[in-house]
C-alpha positions as CSV (number, residue, x, y, z in Angstrom):
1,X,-40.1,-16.2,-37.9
2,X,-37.0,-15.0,-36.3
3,X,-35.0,-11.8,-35.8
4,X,-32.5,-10.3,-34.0
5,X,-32.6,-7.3,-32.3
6,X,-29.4,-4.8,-31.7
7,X,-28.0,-3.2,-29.1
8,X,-27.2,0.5,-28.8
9,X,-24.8,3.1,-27.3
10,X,-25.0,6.6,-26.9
11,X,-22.6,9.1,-27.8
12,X,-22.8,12.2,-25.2
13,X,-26.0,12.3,-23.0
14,X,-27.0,15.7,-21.9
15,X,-30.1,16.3,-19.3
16,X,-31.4,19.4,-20.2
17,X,-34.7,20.0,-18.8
18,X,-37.8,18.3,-16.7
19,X,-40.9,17.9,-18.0
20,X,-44.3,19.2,-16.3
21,X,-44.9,15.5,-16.3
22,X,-41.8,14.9,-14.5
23,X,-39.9,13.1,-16.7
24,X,-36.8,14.7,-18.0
25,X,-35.9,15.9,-21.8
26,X,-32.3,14.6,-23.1
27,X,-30.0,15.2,-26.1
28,X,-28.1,12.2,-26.9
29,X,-26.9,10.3,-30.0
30,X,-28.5,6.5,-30.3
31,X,-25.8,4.7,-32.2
32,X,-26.6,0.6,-33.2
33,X,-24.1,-1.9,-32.2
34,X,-24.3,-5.4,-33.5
35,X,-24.5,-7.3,-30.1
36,X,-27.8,-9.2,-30.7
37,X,-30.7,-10.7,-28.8
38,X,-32.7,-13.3,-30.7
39,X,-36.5,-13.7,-30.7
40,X,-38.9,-16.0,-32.2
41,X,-42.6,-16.0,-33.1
42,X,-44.6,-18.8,-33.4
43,X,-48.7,-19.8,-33.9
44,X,-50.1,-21.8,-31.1
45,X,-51.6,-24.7,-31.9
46,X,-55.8,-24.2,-31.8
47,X,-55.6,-27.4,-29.2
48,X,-52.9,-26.1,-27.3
49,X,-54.5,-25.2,-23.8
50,X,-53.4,-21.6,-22.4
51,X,-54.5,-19.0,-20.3
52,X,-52.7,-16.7,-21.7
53,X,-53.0,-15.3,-25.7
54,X,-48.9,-14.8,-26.0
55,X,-46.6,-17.2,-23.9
56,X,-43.1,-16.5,-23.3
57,X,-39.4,-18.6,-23.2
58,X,-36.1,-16.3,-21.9
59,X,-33.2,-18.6,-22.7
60,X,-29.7,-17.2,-22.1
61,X,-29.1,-14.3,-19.4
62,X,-31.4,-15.0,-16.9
63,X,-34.4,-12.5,-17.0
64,X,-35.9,-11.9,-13.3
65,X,-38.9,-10.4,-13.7
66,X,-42.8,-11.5,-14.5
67,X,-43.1,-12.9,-18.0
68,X,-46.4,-11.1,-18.5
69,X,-44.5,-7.8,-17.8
70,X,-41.8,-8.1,-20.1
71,X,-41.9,-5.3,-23.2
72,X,-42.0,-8.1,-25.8
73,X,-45.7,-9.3,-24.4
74,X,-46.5,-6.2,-24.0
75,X,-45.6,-5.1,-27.7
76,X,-48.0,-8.1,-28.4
77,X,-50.8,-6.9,-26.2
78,X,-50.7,-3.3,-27.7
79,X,-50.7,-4.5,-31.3
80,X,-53.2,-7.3,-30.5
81,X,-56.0,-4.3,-29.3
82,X,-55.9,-3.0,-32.7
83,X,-55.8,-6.1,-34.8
84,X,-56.7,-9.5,-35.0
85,X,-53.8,-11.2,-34.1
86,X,-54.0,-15.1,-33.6
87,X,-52.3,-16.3,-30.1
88,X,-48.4,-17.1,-30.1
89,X,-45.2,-18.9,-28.5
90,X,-42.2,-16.3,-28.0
91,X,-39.0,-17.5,-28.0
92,X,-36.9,-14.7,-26.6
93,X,-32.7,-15.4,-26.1
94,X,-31.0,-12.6,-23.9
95,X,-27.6,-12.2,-24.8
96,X,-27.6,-8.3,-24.6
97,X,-26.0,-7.2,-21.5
98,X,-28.7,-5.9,-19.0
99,X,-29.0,-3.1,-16.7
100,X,-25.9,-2.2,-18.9
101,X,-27.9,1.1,-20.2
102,X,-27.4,-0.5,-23.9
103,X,-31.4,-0.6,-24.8
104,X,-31.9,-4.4,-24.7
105,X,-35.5,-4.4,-23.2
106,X,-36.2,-1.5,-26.0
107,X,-35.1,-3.0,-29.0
108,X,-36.5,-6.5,-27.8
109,X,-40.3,-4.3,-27.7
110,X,-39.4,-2.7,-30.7
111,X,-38.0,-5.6,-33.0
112,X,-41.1,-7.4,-31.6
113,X,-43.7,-5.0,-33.2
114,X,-41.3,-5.4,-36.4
115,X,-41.7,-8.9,-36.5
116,X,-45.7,-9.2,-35.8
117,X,-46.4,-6.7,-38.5
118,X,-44.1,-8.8,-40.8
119,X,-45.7,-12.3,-39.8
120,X,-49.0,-11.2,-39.6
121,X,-49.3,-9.0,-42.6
122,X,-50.4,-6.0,-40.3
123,X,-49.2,-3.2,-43.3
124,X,-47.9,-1.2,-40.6
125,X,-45.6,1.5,-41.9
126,X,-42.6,2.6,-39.8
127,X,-43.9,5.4,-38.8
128,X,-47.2,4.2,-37.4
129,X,-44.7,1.3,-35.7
130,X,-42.8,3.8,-33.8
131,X,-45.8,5.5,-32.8
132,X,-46.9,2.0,-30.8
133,X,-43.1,1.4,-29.4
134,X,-43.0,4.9,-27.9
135,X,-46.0,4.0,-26.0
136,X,-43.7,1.4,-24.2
137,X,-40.6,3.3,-23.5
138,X,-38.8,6.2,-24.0
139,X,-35.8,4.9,-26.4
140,X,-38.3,2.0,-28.0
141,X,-38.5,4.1,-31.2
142,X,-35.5,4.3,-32.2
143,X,-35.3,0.5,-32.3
144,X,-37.8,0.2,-35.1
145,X,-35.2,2.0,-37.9
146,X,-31.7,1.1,-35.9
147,X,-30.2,3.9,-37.6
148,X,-27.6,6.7,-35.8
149,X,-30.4,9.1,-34.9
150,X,-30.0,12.3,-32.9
151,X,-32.4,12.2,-29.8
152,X,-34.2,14.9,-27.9
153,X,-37.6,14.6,-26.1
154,X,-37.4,11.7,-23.7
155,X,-35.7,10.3,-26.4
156,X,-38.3,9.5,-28.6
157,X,-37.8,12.4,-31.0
158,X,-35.5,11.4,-33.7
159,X,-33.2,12.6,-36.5
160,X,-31.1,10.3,-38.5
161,X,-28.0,11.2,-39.0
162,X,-24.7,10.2,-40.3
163,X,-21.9,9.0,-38.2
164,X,-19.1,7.6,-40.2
165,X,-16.7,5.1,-38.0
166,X,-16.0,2.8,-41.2
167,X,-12.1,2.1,-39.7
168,X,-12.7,2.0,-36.1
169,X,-14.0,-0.7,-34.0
170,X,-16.1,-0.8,-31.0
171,X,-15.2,-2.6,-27.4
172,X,-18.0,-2.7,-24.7
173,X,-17.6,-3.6,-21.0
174,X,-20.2,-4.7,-19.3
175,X,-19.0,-4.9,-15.4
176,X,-21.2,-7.1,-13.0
177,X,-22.9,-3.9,-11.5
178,X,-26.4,-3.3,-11.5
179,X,-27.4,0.8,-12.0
180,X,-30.6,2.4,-10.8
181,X,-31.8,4.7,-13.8
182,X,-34.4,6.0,-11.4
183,X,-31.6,6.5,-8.8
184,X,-29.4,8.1,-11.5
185,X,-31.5,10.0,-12.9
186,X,-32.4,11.6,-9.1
187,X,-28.9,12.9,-8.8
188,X,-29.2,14.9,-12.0
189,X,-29.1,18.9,-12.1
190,X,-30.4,19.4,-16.1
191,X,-28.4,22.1,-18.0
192,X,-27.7,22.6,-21.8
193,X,-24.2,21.5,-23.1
194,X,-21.9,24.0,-24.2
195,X,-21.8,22.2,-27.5
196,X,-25.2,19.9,-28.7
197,X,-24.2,16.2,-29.1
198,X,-25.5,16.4,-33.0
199,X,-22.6,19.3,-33.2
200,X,-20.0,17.4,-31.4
201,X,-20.3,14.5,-33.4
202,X,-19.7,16.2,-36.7
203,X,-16.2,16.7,-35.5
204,X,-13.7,14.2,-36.1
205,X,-13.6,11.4,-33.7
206,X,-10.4,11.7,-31.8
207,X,-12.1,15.4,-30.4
208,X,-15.2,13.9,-29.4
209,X,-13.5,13.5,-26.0
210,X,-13.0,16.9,-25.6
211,X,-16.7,17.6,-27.0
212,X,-19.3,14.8,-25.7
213,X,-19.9,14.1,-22.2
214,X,-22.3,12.2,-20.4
215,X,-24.4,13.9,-17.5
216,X,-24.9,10.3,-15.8
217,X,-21.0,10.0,-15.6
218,X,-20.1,11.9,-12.3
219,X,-22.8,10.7,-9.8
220,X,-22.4,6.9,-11.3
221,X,-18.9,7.0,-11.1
222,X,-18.6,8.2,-7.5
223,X,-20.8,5.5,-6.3
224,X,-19.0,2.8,-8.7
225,X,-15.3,3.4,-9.4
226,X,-15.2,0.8,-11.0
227,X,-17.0,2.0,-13.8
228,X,-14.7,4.6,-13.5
229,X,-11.7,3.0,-13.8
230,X,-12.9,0.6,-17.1
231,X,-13.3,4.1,-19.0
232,X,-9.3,5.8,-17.7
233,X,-8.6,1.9,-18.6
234,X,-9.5,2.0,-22.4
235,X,-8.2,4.9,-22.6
236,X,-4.6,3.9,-21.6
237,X,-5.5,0.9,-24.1
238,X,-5.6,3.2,-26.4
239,X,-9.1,4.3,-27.3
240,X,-9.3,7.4,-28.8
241,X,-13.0,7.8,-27.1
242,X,-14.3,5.9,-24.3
243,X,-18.1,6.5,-22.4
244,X,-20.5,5.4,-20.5
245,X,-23.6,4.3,-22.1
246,X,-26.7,5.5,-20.8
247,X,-27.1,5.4,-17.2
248,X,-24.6,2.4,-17.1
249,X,-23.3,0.3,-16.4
250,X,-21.5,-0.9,-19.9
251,X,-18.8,1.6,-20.7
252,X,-17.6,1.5,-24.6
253,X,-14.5,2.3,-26.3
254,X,-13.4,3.7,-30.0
255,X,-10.5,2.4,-31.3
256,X,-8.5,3.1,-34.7
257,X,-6.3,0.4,-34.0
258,X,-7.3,-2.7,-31.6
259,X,-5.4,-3.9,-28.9
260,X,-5.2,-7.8,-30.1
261,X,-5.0,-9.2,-26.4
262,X,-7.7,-6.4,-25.4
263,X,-10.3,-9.7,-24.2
264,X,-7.3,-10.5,-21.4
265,X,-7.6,-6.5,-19.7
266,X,-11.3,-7.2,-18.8
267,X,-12.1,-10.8,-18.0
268,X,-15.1,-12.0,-19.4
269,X,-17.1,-8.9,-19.1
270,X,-16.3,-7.4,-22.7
271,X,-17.6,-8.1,-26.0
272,X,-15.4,-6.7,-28.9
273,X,-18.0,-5.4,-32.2
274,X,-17.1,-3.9,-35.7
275,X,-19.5,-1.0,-36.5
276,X,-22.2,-1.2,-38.2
């Protein structure tokens, strides 16, 4: 079986507190953009000689890391401690920008657990499935539904809501810079908004500049002007909302009307959605 997992972006990220356990609460809208990874489960053959009870293939983007510590084995591992789960090929295809603070890694974990329960007739509702993804990361969750929720916590209590951009279409730039969320997150002094994200977002689009801001912004954008200069960018393009998404590095912007040469401003970095 295949699917395809989504990306997302967030609209306004506030830090508001730390945790006792030192990680640090957030308010933030999770919205699902349909920039896609693609992964595929199969059954081992019984002959089929591995150490291992889950194998995995990256194909696309190049993934740097140990294969056993990706999320999408480790989704497998969790689920495979609580049920009987016979051993599997995963075919994972990277296409989701990384390190671009667009969930990739999250929604690969999550959309795995999705598609193990589905394959493998595990009867897991969607609750009970969000409960095993938030185990693996703090945004995992909201991958299992892929609905515009309205995140506090760590970002792993939701609240769907409705965000209507039926009209508008989303451009994201992804720039070839790589930001520390650790590091980012280090340079953060938590405060409440003067308005909550889930408030902001009520309003009608072309005030959310005014409205939504992201914390990660100023410190990111002082080390990388680019980034800086992709958001004033589709703005002059046009946008009537432009930010940063997550702690970076892909900047997104809202546009009523699209620029028709917009592909040209921003090399190959960009990739031009419709809303969901």
């Amino acid at each position: 079986m295949i699917t395809r997992p989504c990306a997302k972006i967030n609209f306004g990220l506030n830090i508001v507190g730390i945790r006792p356990d030192g990680y640090h609460n957030i308010e933030t809208i999770f919205y699902p953009v349909p920039i896609y990874d693609d992964i595929e489960i199969t059954e081992m053959d019984p002959l089929f000689t591995s150490l291992r009870n889950a194998d995995l293939k990256i194909t696309g983007t190049s993934v740097d890391c140990d294969e056993q510590k990706n999320l999408v084995i480790k989704a497998y591992n969790l689920l495979s401690a609580d049920f009987n789960i016979p051993r599997i090929h995963i075919h994972l295809y990277k296409n989701i920008p990384m390190q671009a603070g667009m969930g990739g890694g999250s929604a690969d974990c999550a959309y795995a657990i999705k598609l193990l329960n589905r394959q493998f007739d595990l009867g897991l509702t969607s609750i009970q499935m969000k409960k095993y993804a938030a185990k693996l990361g703090a945004d995992c969750a909201f991958f299992i539904d892929s609905v515009p929720s309205y995140a506090t916590g760590i970002g792993d209590i939701l609240s769907p809501i409705n965000v209507n951009l039926n009209g508008y279409s989303i451009v994201v730039v992804k720039p070839p810079v790589a930001v520390s969320t650790a590091q980012a997150y280090s340079k953060i002094i938590p405060a409440s908004p003067t308005i909550s994200c889930i408030d902001a977002v009520k309003q009608p689009v072309e005030t959310w500049h005014k409205l939504l801001s992201n914390d990660f912004e100023k410190p990111i954008f002082a080390e990388h002007p680019e980034i800086a200069y992709i958001k004033k960018h589709l703005y002059d393009l046009g946008a009537v909302f432009s930010m940063m998404s997550g702690s970076g590095s892909a900047v997104f912007g809202i546009f009523k009307n699209m620029p028709s040469d917009i592909s040209k401003e921003f090399s190959t970095c960009i990739t031009v959605t419709e809303v969901l």
